[in-house]
C-alpha positions in Angstrom: -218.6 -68.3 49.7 -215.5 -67.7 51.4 -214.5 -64.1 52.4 -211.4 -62.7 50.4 -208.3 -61.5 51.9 -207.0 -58.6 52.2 -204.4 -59.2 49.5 -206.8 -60.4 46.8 -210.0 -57.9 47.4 -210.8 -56.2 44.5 -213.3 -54.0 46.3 -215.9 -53.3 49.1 -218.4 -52.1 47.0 -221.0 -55.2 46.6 -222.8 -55.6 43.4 -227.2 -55.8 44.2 -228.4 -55.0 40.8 -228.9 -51.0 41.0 -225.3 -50.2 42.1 -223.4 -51.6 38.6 -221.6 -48.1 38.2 -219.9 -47.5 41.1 -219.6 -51.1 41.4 -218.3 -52.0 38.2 -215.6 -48.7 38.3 -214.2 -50.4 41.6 -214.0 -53.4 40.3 -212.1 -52.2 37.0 -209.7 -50.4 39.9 -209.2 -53.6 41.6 -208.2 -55.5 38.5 -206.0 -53.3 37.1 -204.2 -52.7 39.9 -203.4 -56.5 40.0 -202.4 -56.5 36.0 -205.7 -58.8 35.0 -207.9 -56.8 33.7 -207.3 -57.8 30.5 -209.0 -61.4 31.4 -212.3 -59.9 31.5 -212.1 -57.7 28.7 -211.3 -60.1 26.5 -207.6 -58.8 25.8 -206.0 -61.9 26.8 -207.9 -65.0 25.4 -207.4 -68.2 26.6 -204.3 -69.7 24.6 -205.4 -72.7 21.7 -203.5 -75.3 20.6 -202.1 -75.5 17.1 -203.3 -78.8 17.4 -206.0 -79.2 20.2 -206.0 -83.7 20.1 -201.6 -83.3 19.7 -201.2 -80.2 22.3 -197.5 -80.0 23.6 -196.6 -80.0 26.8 -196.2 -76.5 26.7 -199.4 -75.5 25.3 -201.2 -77.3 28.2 -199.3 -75.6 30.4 -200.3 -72.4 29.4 -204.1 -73.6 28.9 -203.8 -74.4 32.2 -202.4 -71.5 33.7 -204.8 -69.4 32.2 -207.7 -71.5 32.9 -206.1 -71.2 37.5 -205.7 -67.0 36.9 -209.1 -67.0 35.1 -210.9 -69.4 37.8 -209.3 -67.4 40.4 -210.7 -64.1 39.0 -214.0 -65.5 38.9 -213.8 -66.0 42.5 -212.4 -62.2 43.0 -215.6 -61.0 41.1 -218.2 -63.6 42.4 -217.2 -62.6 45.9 -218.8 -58.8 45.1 -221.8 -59.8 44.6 -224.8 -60.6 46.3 -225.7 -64.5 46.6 -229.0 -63.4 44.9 -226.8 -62.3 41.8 -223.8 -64.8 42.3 -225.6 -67.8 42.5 -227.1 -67.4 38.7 -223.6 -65.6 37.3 -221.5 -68.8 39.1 -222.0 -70.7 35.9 -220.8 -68.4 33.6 -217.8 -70.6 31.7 -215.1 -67.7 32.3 -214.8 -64.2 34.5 -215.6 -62.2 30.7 -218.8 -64.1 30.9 -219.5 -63.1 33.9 -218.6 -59.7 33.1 -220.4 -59.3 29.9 -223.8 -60.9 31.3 -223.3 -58.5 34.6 -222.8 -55.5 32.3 -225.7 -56.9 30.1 -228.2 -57.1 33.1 -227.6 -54.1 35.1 -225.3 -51.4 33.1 -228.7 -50.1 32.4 -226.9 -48.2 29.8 -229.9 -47.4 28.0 -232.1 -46.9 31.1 -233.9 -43.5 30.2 -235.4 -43.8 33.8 -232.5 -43.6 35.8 -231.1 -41.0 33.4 -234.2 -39.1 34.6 -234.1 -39.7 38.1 -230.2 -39.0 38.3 -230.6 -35.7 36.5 -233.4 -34.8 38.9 -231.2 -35.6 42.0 -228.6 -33.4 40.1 -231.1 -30.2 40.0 -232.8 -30.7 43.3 -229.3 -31.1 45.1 -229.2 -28.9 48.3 -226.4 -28.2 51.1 -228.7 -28.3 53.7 -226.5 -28.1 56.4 -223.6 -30.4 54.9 -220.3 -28.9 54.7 -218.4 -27.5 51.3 -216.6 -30.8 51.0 -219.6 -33.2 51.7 -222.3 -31.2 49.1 -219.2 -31.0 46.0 -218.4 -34.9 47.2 -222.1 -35.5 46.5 -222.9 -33.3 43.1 -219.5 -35.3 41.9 -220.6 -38.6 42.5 -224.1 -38.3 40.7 -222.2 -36.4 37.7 -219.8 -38.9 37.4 -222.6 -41.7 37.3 -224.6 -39.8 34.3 -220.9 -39.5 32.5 -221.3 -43.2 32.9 -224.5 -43.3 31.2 -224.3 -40.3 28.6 -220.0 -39.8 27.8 -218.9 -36.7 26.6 -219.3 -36.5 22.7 -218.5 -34.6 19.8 -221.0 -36.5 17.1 -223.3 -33.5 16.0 -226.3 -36.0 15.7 -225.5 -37.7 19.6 -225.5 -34.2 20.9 -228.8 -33.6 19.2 -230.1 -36.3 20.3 -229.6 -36.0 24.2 -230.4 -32.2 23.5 -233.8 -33.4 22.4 -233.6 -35.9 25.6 -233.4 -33.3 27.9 -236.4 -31.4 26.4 -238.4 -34.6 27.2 -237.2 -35.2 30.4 -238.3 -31.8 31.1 -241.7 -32.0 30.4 -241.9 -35.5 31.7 -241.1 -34.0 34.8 -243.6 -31.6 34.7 -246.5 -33.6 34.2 -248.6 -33.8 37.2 -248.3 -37.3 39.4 -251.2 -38.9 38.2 -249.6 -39.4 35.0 -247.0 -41.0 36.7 -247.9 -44.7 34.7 -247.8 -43.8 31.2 -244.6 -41.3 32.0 -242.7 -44.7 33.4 -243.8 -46.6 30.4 -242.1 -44.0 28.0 -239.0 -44.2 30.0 -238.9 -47.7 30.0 -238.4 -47.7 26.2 -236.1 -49.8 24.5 -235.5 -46.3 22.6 -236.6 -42.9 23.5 -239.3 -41.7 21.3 -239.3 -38.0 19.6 -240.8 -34.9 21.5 -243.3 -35.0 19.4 -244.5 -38.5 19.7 -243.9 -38.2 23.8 -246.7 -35.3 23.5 -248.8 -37.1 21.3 -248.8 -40.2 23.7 -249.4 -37.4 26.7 -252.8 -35.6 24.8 -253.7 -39.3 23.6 -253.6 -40.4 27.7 -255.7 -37.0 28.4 -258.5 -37.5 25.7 -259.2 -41.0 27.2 -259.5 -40.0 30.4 -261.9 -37.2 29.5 -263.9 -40.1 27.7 -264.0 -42.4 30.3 -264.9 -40.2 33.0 -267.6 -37.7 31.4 -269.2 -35.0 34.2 -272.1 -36.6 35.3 -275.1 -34.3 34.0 -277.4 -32.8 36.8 -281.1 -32.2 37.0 -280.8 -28.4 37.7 -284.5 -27.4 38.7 -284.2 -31.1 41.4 -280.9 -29.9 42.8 -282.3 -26.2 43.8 -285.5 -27.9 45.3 -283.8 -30.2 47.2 -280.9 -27.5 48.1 -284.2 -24.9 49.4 -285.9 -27.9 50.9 -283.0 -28.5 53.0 -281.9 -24.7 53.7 -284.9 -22.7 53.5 -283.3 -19.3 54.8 -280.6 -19.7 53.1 -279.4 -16.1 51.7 -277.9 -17.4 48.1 -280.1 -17.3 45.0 -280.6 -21.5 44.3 -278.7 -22.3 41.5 -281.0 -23.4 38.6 -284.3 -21.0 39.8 -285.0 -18.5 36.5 -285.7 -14.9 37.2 -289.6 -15.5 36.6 -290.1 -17.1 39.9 -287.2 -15.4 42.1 -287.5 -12.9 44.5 -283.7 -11.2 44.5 -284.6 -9.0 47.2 -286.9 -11.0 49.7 -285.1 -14.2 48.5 -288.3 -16.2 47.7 -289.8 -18.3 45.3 -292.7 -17.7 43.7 -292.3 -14.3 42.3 -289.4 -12.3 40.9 -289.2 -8.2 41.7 -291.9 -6.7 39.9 -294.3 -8.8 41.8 -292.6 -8.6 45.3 -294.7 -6.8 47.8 -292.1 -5.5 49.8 -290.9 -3.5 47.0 -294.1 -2.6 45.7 -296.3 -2.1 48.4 -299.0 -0.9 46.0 -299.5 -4.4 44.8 -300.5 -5.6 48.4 -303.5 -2.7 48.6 -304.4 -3.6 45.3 -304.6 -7.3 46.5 -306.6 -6.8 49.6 -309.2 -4.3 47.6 -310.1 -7.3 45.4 -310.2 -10.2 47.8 -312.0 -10.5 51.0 -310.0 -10.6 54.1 -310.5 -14.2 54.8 -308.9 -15.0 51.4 -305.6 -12.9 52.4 -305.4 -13.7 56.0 -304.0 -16.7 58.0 -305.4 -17.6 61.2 -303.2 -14.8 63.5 -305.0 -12.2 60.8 -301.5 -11.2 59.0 -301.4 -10.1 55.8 -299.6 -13.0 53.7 -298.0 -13.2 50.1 -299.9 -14.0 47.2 -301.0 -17.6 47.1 -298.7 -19.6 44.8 -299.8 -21.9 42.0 -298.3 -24.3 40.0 -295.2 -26.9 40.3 -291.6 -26.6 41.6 -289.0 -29.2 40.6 -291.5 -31.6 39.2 -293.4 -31.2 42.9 -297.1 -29.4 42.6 -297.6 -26.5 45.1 -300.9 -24.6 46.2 -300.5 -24.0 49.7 -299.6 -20.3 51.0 -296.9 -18.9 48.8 -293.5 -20.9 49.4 -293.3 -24.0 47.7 -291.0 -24.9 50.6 -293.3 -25.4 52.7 -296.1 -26.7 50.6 -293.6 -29.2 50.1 -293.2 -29.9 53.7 -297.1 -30.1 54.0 -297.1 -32.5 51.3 
């Protein structure tokens, strides 16, 4: 498409689908500074005949006219535009249509989303180095756009509205990211929903996760066997062990503190009176533990008095 002159550009800003504010206020500029910007809103209609099959000479002259200024502004607009956007707009039947369908497509004037993200900008707007002039050029420029979106108003039930808006887009922002699916689809609605339905939809979102992704359920007397089988000096009590075969003090399984030797040295004389030496003694003659018997994690022990390493044996 040919490049517009000077004298007839209406403006530099070019039109790519997510720029229709500042886009469309430039273009408005443009227009009315050249006295037709009543073609495309629809102010000045395109003149009828009294009798279209018997038109004067005169009323095809105006017809005409209009039709050259209203061609000619079609250009003008068409020309701000990305080929992407101009080539569907192109056969629009007058520049109105192809203002109405452009406003239609990308005013997003209900678009909760960008409402959000522009009054998130808004909040998290910092100088960071820019001078006074550059930070209150950019705060303007994104309050001007959400003027765009949400006018000034006086209408009691409007301000309670956006009031209640603002409350949502509070907590919506708020929500950690991995909610970040169902809070898009609640601010791609047609219409925002109450607080209360927003919440609902949020504890709704939270139950079904809990639901499909239960804790799995562990085999507690397995995991400490396994965790001793693999750390044997650890110093931590194994989680899932009961008190009536835990040694607290000596850290061993097999016996809790009343029957732990070390503590109660008594229990080892006792022991040696009643058994013969062979019985008590391992082949360096020490004195060992009482032999253990029974099972450990589902695994039987009988060997010496750590099922660790009667496990190992086994």
């Amino acid at each position: 498409m040919a490049q517009q002159s000077d004298s007839t550009k209406l403006t530099t800003i070019i039109l790519n689908g997510s720029n229709y504010i500042p886009w469309s206020r430039s273009v408005t500029i443009g227009l009315g500074g050249k006295g037709k910007l009543s073609f495309v809103t629809g102010t000045k209609a395109k003149p009828v005949a009294d009798k279209p099959k018997e038109a004067t000479a005169e009323e095809t002259a105006k017809i005409e006219e209009w039709e050259t200024m209203d061609q000619m502004i079609m250009s003008w607009l068409l020309s701000t535009m990305e080929p992407k956007i101009s080539s569907v707009l192109m056969y629009s039947d007058t520049s109105k249509e192809i203002w109405d369908k452009a406003k239609r497509r990308y005013g997003q004037q209900k678009n909760f989303a960008h409402i959000f993200s522009l009054k998130q900008e808004i909040a998290q707007i910092k100088q960071n180095g820019q001078s006074n002039n550059e930070l209150v050029t950019e705060i303007m420029s994104k309050w001007e756009e959400l003027n765009v979106y949400l006018p000034p108003t006086t209408d009691p039930n409007e301000t309670q509205k956006r009031s209640e808006q603002d409350l949502i887009f509070t907590y919506l922002g708020a929500l950690d990211t991995t909610y970040e699916a169902i809070r898009s689809q609640i601010l791609a609605s047609a219409e925002m929903p109450t607080f209360d339905d927003v919440v609902a939809r949020i504890q709704q979102e939270e139950s079904r996760r809990a639901l499909m992704n239960p804790q799995p359920a562990t085999n507690t007397e397995n995991c400490a066997f396994r965790a001793q089988l693999s750390n044997p000096n650890s110093s931590a009590r194994t989680k899932g062990t009961t008190t009536a075969d835990w040694c607290d003090h000596c850290k061993r399984a097999g016996h809790n503190r009343e029957g732990c030797w070390v503590l109660n040295p008594h229990l080892r004389l006792n022991r040696n009176k009643g058994e013969r030496g062979g019985a008590m003694k391992g082949g360096n003659g020490r004195n060992e533990q009482r032999p253990y018997q029974g099972s450990f994690g589902g695994v039987s022990v009988g060997l010496g008095s750590d099922p660790i390493k009667q496990a190992g044996a086994n």
